[in-house]
C-alpha positions as CSV (number, residue, x, y, z in Angstrom):
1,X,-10.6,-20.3,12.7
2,X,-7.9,-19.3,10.2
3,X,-7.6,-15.4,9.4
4,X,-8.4,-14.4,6.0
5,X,-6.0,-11.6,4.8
6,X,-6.8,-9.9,1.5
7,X,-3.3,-7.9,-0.1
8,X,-4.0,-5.6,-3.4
9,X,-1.2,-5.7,-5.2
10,X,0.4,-8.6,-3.6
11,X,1.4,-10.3,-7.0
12,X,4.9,-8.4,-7.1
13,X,7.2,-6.1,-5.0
14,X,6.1,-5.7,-1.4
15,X,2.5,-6.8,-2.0
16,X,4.1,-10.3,-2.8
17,X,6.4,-10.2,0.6
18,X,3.7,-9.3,2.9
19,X,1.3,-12.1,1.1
20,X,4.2,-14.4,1.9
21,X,4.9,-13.6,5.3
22,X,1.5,-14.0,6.3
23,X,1.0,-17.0,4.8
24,X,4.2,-18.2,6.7
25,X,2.0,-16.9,10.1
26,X,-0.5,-19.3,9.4
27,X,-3.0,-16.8,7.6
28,X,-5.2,-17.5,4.3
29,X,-3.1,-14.7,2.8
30,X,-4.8,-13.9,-1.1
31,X,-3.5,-11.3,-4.0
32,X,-6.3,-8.9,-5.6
33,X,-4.1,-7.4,-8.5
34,X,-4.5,-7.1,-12.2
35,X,-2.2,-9.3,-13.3
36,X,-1.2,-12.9,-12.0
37,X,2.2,-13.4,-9.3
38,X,5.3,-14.5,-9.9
39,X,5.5,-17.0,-7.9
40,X,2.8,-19.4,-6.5
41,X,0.5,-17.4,-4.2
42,X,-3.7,-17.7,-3.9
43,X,-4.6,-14.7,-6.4
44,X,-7.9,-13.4,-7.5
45,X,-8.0,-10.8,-10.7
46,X,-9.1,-7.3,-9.7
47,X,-9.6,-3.8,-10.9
48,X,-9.5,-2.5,-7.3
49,X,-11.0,1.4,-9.2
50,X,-14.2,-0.8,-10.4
51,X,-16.9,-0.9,-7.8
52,X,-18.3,-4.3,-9.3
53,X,-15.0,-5.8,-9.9
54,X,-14.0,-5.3,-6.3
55,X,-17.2,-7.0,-5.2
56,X,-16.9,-9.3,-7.8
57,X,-13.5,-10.6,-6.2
58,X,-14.8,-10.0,-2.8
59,X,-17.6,-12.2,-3.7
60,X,-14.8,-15.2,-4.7
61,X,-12.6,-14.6,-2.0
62,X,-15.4,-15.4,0.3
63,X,-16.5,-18.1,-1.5
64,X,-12.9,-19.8,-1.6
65,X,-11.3,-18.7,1.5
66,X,-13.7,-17.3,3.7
67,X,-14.6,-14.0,5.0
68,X,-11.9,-11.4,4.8
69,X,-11.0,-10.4,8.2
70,X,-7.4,-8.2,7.1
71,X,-7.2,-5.7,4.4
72,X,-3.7,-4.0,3.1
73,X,-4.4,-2.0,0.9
74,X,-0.5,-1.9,-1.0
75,X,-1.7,-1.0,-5.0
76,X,0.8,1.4,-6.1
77,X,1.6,3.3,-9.4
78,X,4.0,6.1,-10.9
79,X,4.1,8.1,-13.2
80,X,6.0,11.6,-13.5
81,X,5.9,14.9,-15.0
82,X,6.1,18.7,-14.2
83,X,2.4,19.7,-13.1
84,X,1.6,21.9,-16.4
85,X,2.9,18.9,-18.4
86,X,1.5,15.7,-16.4
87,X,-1.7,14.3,-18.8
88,X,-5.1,14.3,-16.9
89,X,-5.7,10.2,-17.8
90,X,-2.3,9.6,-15.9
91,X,-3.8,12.0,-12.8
92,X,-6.8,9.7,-13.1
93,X,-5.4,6.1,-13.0
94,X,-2.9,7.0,-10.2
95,X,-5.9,8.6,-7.6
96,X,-7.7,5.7,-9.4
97,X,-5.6,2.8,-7.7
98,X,-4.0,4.0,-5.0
99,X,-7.1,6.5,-3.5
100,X,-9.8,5.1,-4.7
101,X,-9.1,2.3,-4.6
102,X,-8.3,2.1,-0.8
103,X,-12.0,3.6,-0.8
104,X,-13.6,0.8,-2.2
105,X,-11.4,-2.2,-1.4
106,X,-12.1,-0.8,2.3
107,X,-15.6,0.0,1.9
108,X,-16.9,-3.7,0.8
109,X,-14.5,-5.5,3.2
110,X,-15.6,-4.0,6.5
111,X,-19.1,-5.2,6.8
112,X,-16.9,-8.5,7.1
113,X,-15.2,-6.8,9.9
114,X,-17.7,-5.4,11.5
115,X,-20.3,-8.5,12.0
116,X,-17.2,-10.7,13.0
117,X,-16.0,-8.0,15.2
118,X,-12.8,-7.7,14.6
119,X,-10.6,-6.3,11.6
120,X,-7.2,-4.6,10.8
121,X,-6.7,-2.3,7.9
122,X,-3.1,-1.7,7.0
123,X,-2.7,1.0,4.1
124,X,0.5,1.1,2.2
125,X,1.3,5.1,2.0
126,X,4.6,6.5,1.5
127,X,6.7,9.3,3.1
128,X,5.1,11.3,0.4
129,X,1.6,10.9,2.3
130,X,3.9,13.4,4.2
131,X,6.0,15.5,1.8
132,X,6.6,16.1,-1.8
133,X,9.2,15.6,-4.4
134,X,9.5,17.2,-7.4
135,X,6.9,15.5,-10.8
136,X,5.1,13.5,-8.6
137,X,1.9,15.5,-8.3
138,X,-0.4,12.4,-8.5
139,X,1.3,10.2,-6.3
140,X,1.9,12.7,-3.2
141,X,-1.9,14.0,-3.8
142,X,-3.0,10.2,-3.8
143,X,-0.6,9.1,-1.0
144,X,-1.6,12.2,1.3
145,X,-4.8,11.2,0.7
146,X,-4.6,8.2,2.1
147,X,-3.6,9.2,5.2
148,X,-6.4,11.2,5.3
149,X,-8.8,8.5,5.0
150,X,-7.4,6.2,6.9
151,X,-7.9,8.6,10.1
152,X,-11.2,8.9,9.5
153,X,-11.7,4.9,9.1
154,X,-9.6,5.1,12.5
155,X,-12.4,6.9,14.0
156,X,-15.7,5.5,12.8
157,X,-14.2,1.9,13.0
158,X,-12.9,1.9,16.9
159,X,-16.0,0.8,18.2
160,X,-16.3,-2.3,16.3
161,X,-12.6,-3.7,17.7
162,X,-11.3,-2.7,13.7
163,X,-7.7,-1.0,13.3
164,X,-6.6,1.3,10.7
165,X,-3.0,2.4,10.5
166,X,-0.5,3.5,7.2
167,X,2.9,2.6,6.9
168,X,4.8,5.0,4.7
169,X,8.3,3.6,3.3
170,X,10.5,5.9,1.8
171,X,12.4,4.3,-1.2
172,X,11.7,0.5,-1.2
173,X,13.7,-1.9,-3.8
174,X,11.3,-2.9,-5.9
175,X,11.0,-3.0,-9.7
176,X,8.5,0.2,-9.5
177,X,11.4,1.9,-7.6
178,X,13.8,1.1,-10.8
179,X,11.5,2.4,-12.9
180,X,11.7,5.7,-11.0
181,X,15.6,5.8,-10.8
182,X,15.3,5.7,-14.7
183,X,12.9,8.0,-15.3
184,X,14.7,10.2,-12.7
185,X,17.8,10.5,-14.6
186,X,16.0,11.1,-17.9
187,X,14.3,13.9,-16.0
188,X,17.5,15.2,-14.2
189,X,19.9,14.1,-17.1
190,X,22.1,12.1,-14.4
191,X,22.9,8.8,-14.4
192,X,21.4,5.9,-12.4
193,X,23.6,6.0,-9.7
194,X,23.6,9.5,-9.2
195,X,20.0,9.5,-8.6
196,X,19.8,6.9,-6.6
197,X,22.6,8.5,-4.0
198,X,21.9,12.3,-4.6
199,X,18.4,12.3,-4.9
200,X,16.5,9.0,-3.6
201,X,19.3,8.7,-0.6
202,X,19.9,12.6,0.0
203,X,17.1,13.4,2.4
204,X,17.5,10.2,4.4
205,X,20.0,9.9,7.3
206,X,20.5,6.1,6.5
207,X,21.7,6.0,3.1
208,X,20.0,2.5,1.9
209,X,17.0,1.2,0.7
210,X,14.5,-0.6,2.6
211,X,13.9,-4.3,1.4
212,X,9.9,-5.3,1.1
213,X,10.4,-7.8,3.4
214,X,11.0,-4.7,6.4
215,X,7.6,-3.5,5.2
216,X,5.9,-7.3,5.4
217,X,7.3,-7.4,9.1
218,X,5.5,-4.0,9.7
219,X,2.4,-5.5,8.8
220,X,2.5,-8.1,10.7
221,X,2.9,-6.4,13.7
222,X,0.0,-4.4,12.8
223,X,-1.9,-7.5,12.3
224,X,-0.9,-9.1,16.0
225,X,-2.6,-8.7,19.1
226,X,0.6,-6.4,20.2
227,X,-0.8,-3.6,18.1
228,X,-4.5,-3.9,19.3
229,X,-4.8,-0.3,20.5
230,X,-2.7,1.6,17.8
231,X,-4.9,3.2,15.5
232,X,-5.0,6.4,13.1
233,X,-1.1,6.0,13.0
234,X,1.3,6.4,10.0
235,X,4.5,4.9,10.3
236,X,8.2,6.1,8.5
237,X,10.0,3.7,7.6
238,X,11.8,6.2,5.0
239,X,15.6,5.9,6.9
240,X,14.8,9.4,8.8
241,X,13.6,11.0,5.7
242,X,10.6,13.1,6.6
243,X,11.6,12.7,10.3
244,X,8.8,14.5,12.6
245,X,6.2,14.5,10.2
């Protein structure tokens, strides 16, 4: 029976790669985002902070595909500000999607998991699930957060043949990622490139950016048989950034 893989965020960026490599691996591969893809990819609409909505869409993705047996949970947001400046409604929606949100999206799909026996939960963190940048209180909270909860998920999950693992990317080329090289230099009143070589690329020891389609092959590694005793593990794939953390 084909494996049903459910991707939040998977309508842009590298939610989209890793729906599309899986798909190309012979999986039912679906987007749960808020807004539809850019290209042509299954795609339910979900509010993965709403309890109902994300059994709402859990509900249809049964219905249409099956029941899930894969969860990566890849929502992501930014927004920055110094802490005594950064707006409590912006500190909201970002623990909203990206911590919450693994919550939920994780705690409907694993019944699934557990009756067939078999599951893998692949949470898309970031180096700063490890360490901290300047204006980014939300994010690093959220993202260190997830970590968190994906160790414990490790733990109570084992039993049932169900893997949990992060992979945290350093700066990934995405149109989010653009965003942040803009708001950077308003922030740092630098220009574009400047930020994106003495800031973005400073702490790493390989100066480039990794594509989303390195992140999609990282997942689906994760999801093969070869990784079927890793568990509770976060990954770097930051360029050295963050090295031994």
């Amino acid at each position: 029976m084909t494996k049903v893989a459910i991707v939040t965020g998977g309508s842009s960026g590298i939610g989209l790669s890793i729906v599309k490599d899986l798909q190309a691996q012979g999986l039912k591969a679906v987007s749960w985002d808020i807004k539809a893809p850019s290209e042509n990819v299954p795609f339910i609409e979900c509010d993965v902070t709403s309890e109902t909505k994300v059994q709402a869409a859990l509900a249809q993705t049964i219905e249409l595909y099956g029941a899930p047996s894969i969860l990566i949970n890849n929502c992501g947001l930014q927004f920055m500000a110094p802490v005594d400046e950064f707006p409590l409604e912006k500190w909201n929606q970002l623990i909203g999607i990206m911590l919450t949100g693994t919550f939920l999206c994780s705690k409907f799909v694993i019944p699934s998991m557990k009756k067939n026996g078999w599951g893998r939960i692949i949470n898309v963190s970031s180096i700063h699930g490890k360490v901290a940048s300047p204006y980014k209180a939300a994010y690093v909270s959220a993202k260190h957060g997830v970590l968190g909860l994906s160790k414990v998920m490790a733990l109570e999950l084992a039993e049932y043949n169900i893997t949990v693992n992060s992979i945290c990317p350093g700066f990934v080329d995405t149109p989010l990622m653009r965003q942040q090289i803009t708001k950077q230099a308003e922030l740092n009143q630098m220009s574009e490139a400047k930020v994106a070589s003495e800031i973005m690329l400073k702490p790493a020891c390989i100066k480039k950016f990794t594509t989303t389609e390195q992140v999609a092959d990282l997942v689906k590694f994760f999801v093969s048989d070869s990784a079927s005793t890793i568990t509770g593990e976060a990954f770097n794939m930051s360029g050295g950034w963050g090295m031994g953390h």
